[in-house]
C-alpha positions in Angstrom: -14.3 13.9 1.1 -14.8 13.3 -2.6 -18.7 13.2 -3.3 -18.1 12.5 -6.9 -18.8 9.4 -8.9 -20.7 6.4 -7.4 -19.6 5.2 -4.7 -22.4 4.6 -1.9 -19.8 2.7 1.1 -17.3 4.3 3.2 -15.6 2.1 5.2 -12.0 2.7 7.6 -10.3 0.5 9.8 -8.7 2.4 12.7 -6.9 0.0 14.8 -6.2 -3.6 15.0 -5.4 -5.0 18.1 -4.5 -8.1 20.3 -6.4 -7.7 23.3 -4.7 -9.6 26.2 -7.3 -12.4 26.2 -5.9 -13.4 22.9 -8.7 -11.9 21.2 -8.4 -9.6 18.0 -10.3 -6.5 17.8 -10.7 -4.4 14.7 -12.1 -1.3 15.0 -13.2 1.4 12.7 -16.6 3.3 11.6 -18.1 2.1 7.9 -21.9 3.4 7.0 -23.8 3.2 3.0 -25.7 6.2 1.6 -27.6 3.6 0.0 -28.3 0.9 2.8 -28.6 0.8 6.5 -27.8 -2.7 7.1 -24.1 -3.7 6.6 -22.6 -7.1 6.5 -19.2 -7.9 8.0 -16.2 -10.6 7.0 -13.3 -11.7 8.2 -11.7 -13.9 5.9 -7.9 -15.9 5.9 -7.2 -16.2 2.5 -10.3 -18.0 0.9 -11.8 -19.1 4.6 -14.0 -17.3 6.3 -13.3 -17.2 10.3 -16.4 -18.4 11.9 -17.5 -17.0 15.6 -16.9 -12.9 15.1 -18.6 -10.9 16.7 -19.7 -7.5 15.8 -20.3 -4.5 17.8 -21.8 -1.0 16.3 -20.8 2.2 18.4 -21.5 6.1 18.4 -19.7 8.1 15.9 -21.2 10.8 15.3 -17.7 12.3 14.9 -17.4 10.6 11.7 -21.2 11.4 10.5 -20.7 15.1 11.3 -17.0 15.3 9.3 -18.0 13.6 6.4 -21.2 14.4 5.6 -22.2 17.3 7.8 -25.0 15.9 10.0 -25.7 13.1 12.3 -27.2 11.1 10.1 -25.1 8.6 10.2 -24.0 8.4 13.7 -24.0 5.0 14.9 -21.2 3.8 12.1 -18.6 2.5 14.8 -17.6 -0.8 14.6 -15.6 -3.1 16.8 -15.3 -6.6 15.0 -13.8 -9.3 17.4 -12.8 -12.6 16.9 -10.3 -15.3 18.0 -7.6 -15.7 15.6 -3.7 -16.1 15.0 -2.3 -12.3 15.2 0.8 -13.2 13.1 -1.5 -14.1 10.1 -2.7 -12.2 7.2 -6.6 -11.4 7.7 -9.2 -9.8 5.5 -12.1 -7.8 7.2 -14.7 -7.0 4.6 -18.1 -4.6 4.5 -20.9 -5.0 2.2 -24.1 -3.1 1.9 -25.3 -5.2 -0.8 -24.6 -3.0 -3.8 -20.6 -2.5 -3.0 -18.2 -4.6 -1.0 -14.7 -3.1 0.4 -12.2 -4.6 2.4 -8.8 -4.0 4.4 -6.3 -6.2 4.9 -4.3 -6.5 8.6 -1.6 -8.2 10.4 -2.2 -7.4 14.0 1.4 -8.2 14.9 2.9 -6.2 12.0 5.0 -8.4 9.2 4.6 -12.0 9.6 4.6 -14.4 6.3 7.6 -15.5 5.1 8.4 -15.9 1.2 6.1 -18.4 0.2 4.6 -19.3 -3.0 0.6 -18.4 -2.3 -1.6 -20.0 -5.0 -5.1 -18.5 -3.2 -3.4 -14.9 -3.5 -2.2 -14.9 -6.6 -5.7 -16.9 -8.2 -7.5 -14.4 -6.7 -5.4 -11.4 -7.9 -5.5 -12.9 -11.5 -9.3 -13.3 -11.4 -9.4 -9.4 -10.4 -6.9 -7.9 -13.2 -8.0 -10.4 -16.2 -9.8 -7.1 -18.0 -6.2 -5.6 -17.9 -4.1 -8.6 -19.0 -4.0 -8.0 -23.0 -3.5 -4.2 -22.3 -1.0 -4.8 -20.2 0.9 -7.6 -22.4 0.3 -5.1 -25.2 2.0 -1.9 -23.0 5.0 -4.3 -21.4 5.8 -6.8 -23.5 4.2 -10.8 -22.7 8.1 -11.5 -20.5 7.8 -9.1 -18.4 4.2 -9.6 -17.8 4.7 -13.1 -16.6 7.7 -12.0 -14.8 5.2 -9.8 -12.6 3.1 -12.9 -12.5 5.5 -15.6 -11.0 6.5 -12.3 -8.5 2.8 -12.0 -7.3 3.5 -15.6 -6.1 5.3 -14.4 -3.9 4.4 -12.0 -0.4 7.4 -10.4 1.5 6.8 -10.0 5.2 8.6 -10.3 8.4 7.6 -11.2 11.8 8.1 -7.3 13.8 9.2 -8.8 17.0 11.7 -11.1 15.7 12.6 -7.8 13.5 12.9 -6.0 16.9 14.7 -8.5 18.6 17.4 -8.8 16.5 18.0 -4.6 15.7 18.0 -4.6 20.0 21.5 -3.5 21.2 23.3 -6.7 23.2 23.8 -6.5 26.7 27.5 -6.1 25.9 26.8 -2.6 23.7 24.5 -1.8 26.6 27.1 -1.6 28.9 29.3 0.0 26.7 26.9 2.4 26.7 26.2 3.0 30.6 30.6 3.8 30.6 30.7 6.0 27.7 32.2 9.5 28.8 30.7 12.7 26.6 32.3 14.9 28.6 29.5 17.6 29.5 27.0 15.2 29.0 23.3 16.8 28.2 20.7 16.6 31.0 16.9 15.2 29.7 13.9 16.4 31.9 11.3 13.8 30.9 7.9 15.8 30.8 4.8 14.0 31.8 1.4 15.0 32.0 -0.5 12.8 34.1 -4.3 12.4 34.5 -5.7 9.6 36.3 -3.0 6.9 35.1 -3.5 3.6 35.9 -0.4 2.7 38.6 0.7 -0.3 36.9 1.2 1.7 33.4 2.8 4.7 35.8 5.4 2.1 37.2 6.4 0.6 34.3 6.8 4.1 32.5 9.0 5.0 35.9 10.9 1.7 35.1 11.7 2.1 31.5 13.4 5.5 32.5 15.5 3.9 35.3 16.6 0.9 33.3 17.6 3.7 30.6 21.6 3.3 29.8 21.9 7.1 29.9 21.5 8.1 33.5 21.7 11.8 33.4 18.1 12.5 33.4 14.7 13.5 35.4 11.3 12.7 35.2 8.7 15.8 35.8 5.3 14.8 36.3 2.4 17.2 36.1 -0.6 15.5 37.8 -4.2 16.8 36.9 -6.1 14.0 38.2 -7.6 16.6 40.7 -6.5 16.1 44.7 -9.4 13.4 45.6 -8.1 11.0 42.8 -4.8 9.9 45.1 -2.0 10.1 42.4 -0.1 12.0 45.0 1.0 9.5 47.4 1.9 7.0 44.6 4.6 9.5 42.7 5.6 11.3 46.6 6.3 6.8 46.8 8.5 6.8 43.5 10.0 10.5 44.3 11.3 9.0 47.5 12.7 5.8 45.7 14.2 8.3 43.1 15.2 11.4 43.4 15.3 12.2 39.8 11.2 11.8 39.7 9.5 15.5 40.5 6.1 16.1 40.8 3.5 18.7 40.7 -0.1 18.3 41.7 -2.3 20.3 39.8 -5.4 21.7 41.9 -7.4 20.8 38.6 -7.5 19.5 35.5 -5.8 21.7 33.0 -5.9 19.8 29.7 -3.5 18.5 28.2 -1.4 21.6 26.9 -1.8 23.0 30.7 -1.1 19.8 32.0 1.9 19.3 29.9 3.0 23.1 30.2 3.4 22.5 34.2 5.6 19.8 33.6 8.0 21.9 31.5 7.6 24.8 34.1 9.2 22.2 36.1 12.2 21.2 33.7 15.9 21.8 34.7 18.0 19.7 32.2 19.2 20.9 28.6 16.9 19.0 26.9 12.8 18.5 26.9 11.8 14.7 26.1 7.9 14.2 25.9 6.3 10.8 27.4 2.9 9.8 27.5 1.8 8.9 31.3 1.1 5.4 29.5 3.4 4.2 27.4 7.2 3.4 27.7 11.0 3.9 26.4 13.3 1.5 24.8 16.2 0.8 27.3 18.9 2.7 24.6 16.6 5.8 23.8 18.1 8.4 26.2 21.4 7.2 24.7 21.0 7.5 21.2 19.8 10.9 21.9 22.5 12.0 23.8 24.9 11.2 21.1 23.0 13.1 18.5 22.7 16.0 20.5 26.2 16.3 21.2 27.2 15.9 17.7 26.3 18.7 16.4 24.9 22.2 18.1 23.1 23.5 15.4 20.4 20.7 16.0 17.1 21.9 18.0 14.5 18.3 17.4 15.6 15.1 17.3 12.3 12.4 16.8 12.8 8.7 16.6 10.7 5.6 14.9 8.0 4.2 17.6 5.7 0.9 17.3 2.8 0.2 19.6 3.0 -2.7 22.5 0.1 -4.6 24.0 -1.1 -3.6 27.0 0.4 -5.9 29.5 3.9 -4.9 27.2 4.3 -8.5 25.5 3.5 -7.7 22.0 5.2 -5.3 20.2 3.5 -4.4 16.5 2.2 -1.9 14.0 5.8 -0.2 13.3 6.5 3.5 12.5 9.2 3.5 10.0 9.8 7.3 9.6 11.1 9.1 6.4 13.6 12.1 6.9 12.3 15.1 8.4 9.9 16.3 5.6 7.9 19.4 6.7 5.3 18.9 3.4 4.8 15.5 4.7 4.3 17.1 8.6 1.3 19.3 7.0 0.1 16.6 5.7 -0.2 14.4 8.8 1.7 14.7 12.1 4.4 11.2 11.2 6.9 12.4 13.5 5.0 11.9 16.5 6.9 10.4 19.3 9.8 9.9 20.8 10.5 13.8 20.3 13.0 15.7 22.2 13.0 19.2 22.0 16.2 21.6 23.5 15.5 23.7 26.6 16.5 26.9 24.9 14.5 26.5 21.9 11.1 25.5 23.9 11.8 28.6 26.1 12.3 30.8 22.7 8.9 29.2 21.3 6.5 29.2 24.1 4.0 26.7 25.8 1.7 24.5 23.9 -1.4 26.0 23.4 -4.4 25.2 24.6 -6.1 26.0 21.4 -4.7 23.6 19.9 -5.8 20.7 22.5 -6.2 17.2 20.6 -3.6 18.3 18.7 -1.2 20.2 20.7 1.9 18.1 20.1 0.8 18.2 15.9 1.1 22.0 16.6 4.2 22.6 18.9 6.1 20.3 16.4 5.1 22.8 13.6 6.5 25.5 15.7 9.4 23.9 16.4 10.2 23.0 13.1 10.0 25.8 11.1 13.4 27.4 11.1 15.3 24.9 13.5 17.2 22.1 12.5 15.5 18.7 13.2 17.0 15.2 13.0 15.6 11.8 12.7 17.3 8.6 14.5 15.8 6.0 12.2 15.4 3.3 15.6 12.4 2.1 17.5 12.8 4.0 20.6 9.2 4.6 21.8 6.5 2.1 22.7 3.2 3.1 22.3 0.6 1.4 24.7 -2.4 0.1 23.1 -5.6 -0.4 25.6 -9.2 0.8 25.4 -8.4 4.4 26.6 -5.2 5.2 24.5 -5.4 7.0 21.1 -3.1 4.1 20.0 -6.5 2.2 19.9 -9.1 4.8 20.5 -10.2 5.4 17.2 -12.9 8.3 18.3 -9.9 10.0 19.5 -8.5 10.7 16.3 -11.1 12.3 15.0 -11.1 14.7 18.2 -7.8 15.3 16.9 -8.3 15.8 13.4 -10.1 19.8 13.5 -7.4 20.9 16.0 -4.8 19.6 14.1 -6.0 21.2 10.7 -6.2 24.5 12.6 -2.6 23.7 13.6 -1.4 23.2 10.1 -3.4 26.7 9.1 -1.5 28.5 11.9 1.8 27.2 10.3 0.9 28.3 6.9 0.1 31.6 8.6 3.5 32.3 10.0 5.7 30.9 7.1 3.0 33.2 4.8 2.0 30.2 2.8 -1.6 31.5 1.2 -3.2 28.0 1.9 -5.9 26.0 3.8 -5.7 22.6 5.0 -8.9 20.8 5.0 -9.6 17.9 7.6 -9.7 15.0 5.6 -11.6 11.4 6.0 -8.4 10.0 6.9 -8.1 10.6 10.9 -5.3 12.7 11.6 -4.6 13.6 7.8 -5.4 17.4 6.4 -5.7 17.9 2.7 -4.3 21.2 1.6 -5.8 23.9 -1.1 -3.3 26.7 -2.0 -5.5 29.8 -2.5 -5.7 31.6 -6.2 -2.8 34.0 -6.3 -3.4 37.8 -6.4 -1.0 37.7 -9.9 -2.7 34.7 -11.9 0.4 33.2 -14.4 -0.3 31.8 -17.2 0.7 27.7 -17.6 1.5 26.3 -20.9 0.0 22.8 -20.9 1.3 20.2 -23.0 -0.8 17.3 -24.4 2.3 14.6 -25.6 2.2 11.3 -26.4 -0.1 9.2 -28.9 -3.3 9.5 -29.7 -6.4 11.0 -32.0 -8.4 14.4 -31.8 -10.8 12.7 -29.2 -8.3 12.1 -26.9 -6.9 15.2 -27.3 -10.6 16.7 -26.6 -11.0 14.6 -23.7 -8.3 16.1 -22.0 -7.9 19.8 -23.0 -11.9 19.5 -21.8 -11.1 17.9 -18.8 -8.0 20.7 -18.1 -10.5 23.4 -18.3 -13.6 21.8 -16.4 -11.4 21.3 -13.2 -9.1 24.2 -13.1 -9.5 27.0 -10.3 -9.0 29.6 -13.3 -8.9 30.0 -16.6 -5.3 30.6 -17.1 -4.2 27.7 -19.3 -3.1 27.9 -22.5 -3.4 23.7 -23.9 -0.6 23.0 -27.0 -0.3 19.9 -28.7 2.6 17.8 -28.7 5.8 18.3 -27.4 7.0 20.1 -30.4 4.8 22.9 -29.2 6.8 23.8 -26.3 8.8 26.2 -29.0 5.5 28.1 -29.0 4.8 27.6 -24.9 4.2 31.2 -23.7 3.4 30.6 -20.3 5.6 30.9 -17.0 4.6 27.2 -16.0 5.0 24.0 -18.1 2.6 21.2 -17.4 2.8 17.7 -18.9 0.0 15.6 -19.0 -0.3 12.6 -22.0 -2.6 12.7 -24.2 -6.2 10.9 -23.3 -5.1 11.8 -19.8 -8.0 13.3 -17.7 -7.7 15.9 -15.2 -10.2 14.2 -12.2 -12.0 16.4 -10.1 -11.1 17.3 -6.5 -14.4 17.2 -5.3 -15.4 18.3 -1.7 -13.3 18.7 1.7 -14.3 19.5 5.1 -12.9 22.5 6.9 -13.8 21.0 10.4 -16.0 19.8 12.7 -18.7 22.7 14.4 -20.8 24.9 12.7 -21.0 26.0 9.2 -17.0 24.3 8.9 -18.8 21.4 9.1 -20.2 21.5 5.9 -18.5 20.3 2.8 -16.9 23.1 0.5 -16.1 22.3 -3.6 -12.7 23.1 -4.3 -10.1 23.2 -7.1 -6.5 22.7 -6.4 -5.7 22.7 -10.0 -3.4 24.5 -11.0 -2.4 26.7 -8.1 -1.6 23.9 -5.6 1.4 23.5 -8.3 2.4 26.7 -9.1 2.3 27.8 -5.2 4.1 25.0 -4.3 6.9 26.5 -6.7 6.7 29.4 -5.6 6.3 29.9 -1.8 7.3 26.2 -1.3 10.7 26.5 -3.5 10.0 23.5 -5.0 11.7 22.3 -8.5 8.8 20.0 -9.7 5.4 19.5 -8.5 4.0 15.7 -9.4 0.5 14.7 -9.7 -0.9 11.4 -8.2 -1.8 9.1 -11.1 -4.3 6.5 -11.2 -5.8 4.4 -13.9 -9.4 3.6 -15.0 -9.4 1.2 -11.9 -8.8 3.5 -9.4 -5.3 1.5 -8.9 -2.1 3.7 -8.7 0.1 4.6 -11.6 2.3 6.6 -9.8 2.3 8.1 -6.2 5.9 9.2 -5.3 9.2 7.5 -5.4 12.1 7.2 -3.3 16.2 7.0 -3.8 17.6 3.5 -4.5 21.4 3.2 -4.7 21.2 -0.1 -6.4 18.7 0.5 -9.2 18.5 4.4 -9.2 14.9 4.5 -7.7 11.8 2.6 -6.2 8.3 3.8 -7.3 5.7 3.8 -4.7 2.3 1.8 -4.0 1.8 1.0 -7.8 -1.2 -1.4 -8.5 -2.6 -0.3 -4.9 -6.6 1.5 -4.5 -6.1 5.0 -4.4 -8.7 4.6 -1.4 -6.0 2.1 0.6 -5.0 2.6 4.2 -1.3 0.9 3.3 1.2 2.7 5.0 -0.9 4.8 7.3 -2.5 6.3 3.8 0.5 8.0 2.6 -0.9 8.0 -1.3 -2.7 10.6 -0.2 -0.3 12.8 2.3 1.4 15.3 0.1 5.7 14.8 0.9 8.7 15.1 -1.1 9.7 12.5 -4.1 12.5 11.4 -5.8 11.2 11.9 -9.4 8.1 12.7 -11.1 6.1 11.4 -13.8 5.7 12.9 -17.4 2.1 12.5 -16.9 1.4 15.2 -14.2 4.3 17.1 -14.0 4.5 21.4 -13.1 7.8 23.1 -14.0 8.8 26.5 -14.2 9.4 27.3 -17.9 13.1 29.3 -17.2 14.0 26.1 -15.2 13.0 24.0 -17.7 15.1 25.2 -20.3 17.9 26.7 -18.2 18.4 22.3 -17.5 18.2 21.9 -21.5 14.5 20.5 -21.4 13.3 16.5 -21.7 16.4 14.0 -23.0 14.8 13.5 -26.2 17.2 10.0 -26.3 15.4 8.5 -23.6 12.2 6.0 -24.3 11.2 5.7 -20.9 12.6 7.8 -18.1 12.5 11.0 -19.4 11.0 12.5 -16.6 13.4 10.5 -14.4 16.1 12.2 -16.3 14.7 15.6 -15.3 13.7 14.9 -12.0 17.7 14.6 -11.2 18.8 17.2 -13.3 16.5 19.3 -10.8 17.4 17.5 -7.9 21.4 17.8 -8.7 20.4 21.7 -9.1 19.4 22.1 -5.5 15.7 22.0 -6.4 13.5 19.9 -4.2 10.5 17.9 -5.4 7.0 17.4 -3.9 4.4 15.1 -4.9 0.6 16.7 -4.0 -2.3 13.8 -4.1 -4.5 16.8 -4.6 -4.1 16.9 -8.0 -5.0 13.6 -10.0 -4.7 12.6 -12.7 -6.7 9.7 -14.7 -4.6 7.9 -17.4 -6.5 5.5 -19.8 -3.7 3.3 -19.5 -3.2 0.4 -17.5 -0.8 0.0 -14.8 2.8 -0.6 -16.1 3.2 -4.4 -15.2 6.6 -4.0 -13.0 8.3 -1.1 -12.0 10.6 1.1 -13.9 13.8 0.1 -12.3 13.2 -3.6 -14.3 11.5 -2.3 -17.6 13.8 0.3 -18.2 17.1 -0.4 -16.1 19.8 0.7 -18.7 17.9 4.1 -18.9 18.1 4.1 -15.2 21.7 3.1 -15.2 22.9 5.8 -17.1 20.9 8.6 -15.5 22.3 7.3 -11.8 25.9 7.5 -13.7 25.5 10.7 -15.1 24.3 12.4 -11.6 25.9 10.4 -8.9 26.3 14.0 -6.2 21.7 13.3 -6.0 22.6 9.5 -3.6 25.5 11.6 -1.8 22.7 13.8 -0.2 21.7 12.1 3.2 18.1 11.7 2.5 16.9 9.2 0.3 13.2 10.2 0.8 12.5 6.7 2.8 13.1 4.7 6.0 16.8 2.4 6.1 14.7 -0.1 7.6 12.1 -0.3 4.6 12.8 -1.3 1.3 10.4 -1.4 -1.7 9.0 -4.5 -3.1 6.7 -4.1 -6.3 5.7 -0.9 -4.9 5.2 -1.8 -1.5 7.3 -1.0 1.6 8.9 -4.3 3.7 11.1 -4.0 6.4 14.3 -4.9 5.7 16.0 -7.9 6.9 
């Protein structure tokens, strides 16, 4: 958690979800370091929504992570009121001095385009401080141009979405005829504990309605002998005999659990089910076809979304990037539906127990490292959303998050990555810290662009107030990298700052639950390099506002590239908080950007030609070279200038035109660093029609 600066709320949303009443419920934990009252809000548009009802809870969870004690333990909150779940909503928290707010669709996407005079008065009332500098920094056309867009709000309604990327019945039975030859047998693994029978049956259901029939189910019950889940699956075993079952005499978590069920597994392939949640009709198929294509692949993972309780409303997709394993550090996004083969899980070992909370987070890491893994980019997994899930359960997560930054530490161990992830105040997210290198290198840092002495103070000052060693040597100008000595090159334009990284928490118990300082600058980037092969390492970029500048970008065939979350808080929850998950990017930003020095000038340095995409320019030169590139949040930077009005790909799309010309072999690679079912709309992800 970042102590620094002034901020006095903290304030998450966890879950929103449509209870089968009809009800809403937002839950999450909020508390003030400078107030003990809070005030709650839920607003549509301008209009407040009368009648909610408010509910504190027990977190001491959260109080003990962020802050070390209990001090703040009764932070949980459940807001609940009666609403339209297709519709935008607002839920805000005030403690008198700040006021911070979320915004939710419990169904997922549901406006249509629609011009939206409340949205866009209200977003002009909140930038008018940045208008002129922005005019001045784009020009006054393309500033309106941005204007008459934020009229306009992309969204989709999920279901319908669903509905209509569902296979027909005809391609459904093409499916249940389709001869593979030696087709692959699935064993289904299960780990039961005292599952509701309704949300057991329909699980059993989803399996037999499957289009792919060569498959069994293993069940692993630890519900304990006096709890009766015996005669209910001996009932389904005898109306199926591709359902198995052990009883457990006890309770043996869930990695024991879960490890019985595979002890139990006879077919080629290991597919992990939660005892509550359920399968699209197709899944079994599309992985079938995958794994037949091609031996060399060891983990296939699909995209998932959750579904209501009573299995009526779908919402809250997953659209999944590529396998990414900086991203899967970073935060465990490939989740479910996984399928693992037999031989590998037998070459790997059980889950571990040690891991518990976290256990899949962990045996995903294992079975990642040096396998090949392949994403189906299709919703294949429903995730069941009721009070005792960790679809909804937001205390859960935070059970999770200490086990799974030991997880992420174990993998760093094995791969001998000299780095520690830190559990951040994002549930389920780890920060990581690279440690200081035995051999320190020096890095050349270059302060381009415009601007006086002071500015130039202000950052060199900034460079060596934050750094985790003083092994920088700070050159003026780009002219200077004639004189750069150092084995690393980092850009960074002048009046730049370099922010501090503040503090993390290690975990949960003990003395790891307190707070440590650290400084990621600038060996996160030159390990990264390094150990982590990477070409470039980019900085996240914010402005004075806190708003983001730059925070990744992803492959576009029709306009080169899409920039990611730009105008959004650094603190927003969009897109499960992926500004601050480290992952790979397309490109990097001049501002921000760690290159070896040989590289550099082995692909002839910046394209001095270029006004505006410079960077973008050697971002592909890297990425035609093999290099990859990562993006680490950890390292931020503070530019003094606003927010470029509209993306790159429309200020500067001849300069983009001619880079995608000149290096057409980056879009032949299969990953495009996003989701096929996402596109980018001013910096935000859609899905696509």
């Amino acid at each position: 958690m970042n102590q620094n600066g002034n901020n006095s709320l903290f304030f998450h949303v966890d879950t929103a979800v449509v209870e089968p009443d009809g009800l809403i419920s937002v839950s999450g934990w909020a508390f003030s370091l400078k107030a003990q009252l809070l005030t709650f809000r839920v607003s549509r548009g301008f209009a407040p929504v009368q009648g909610i009802e408010v509910t504190r809870s027990d977190r001491s969870d959260v109080s003990k992570t962020l802050l070390g004690n209990d001090s703040k333990k009764n932070c949980g909150f459940t807001v609940t009121f009666s609403g339209n779940p297709d519709l935008e909503y607002t839920l805000s928290v005030s403690d008198g001095r700040q006021t911070k707010r979320d915004r939710f669709i419990p169904s997922g996407y549901s406006m249509s385009w629609k011009f939206q005079p409340g949205r866009f008065l209200s977003e002009f009332a909140g930038n008018v401080g940045g208008m002129l500098p922005e005019i001045r920094e784009t020009s006054y056309g393309t500033y309106t141009k941005q204007m008459r867009a934020n009229m306009l709000k992309p969204g989709f309604r999920y279901e319908q979405w669903l509905k209509a990327h569902e296979p027909g019945e005809a391609e459904l039975e093409r499916q249940r005829s389709e001869d593979f030859g030696q087709p692959p047998k699935f064993s289904i693994i299960v780990p039961v504990y005292r599952t509701p029978e309704q949300y057991l049956r329909e699980l059993v259901d989803s399996c037999r309605k499957q289009t792919w029939s060569n498959f069994e189910i293993c069940f692993a019950d630890g519900s304990g002998p006096e709890y009766g889940m015996g005669e209910l699956l001996s009932a389904m075993a005898l109306e199926d005999p591709r359902i198995r079952f052990k009883i457990l005499p006890e309770n043996l978590g869930i990695s024991g659990n879960t490890n019985e069920a595979i002890a139990m597994a006879e077919g080629d392939w290991l597919v992990f089910l939660d005892h509550d949640d359920v399968l699209a009709v197709n899944a079994l198929y599309e992985l079938a076809v995958r794994a037949t294509a091609d031996d060399r692949i060891s983990v296939i993972y699909t995209d998932e979304d959750k579904v209501s309780s009573d299995l009526n409303r779908h919402f809250d997709p997953a659209m999944k990037p590529d396998y990414d394993p900086v991203l899967l550090a970073s935060n465990n996004y490939i989740c479910h539906l996984t399928a693992v083969k037999k031989s590998l899980a037998d070459r790997i070992g059980p889950l571990d127990p040690g891991c518990d909370g976290s256990q899949d987070h962990d045996y995903l890491l294992r079975c990642t490292e040096e396998n090949v893994c392949l994403h189906i980019p299709k919703v294949l997994y429903h995730w069941r959303s009721h009070a005792a899930s960790t679809a909804s359960d937001p205390e859960s997560k935070f059970y999770c998050s200490a086990a799974g930054a030991e997880a992420v530490n174990r993998s760093y161990a094995r791969r001998g990555i000299p780095a520690h992830a830190y559990v951040s105040p994002l549930p389920g997210h780890y920060a990581t810290v690279f440690d200081v290198p035995e051999e320190i290198p020096l890095i050349s840092c270059i302060v381009w662009g415009d601007g006086n002495f002071s500015d130039f103070e202000r950052t060199r000052k900034s460079l060596l107030a934050h750094s985790a060693a003083d092994c920088l040597e700070i050159l003026p100008g780009l002219d200077s990298l004639k004189d750069a000595a150092g084995e690393y090159l980092f850009f960074i334009r002048c009046g730049s700052e370099l922010a501090p990284a503040g503090s993390l928490n290690p975990g949960f118990d003990g003395e790891n639950a307190l707070p440590r300082l650290v400084k990621p600058f600038p060996f996160n980037m030159t390990e990264r390099i390094r150990c982590q092969g990477a070409g470039i390492v980019a900085a996240l970029i914010t402005d004075d506002h806190d708003r983001v500048a730059f925070a990744g970008s992803i492959l576009n065939r029709s306009h080169c590239l899409d920039e990611l979350y730009l105008g959004e808080p650094v603190g927003s929850l969009v897109d499960n908080g992926m500004i601050r998950d480290a992952r790979h990017t397309a490109t990097a930003s001049l501002n921000g950007l760690m290159i070896r020095r040989k590289l550099f000038e082995d692909l002839g340095g910046l394209n001095e030609s270029l006004r505006s995409c410079r960077a973008v320019d050697l971002s592909f030169k890297v990425l035609n070279d093999g290099y990859p590139l990562i993006y680490d949040p950890m390292i931020v930077i503070r530019q003094r200038v606003s927010v470029a009005a509209q993306p790159l790909y429309r200020t500067a799309e001849r300069e983009l035109k001619s880079i995608a010309k000149k290096y057409p072999s980056v879009f032949g690679k299969k990953r495009l660093f996003g989701s096929p079912n996402r596109v980018v709309y001013l910096g935000k992800y859609v899905l696509k029609e």
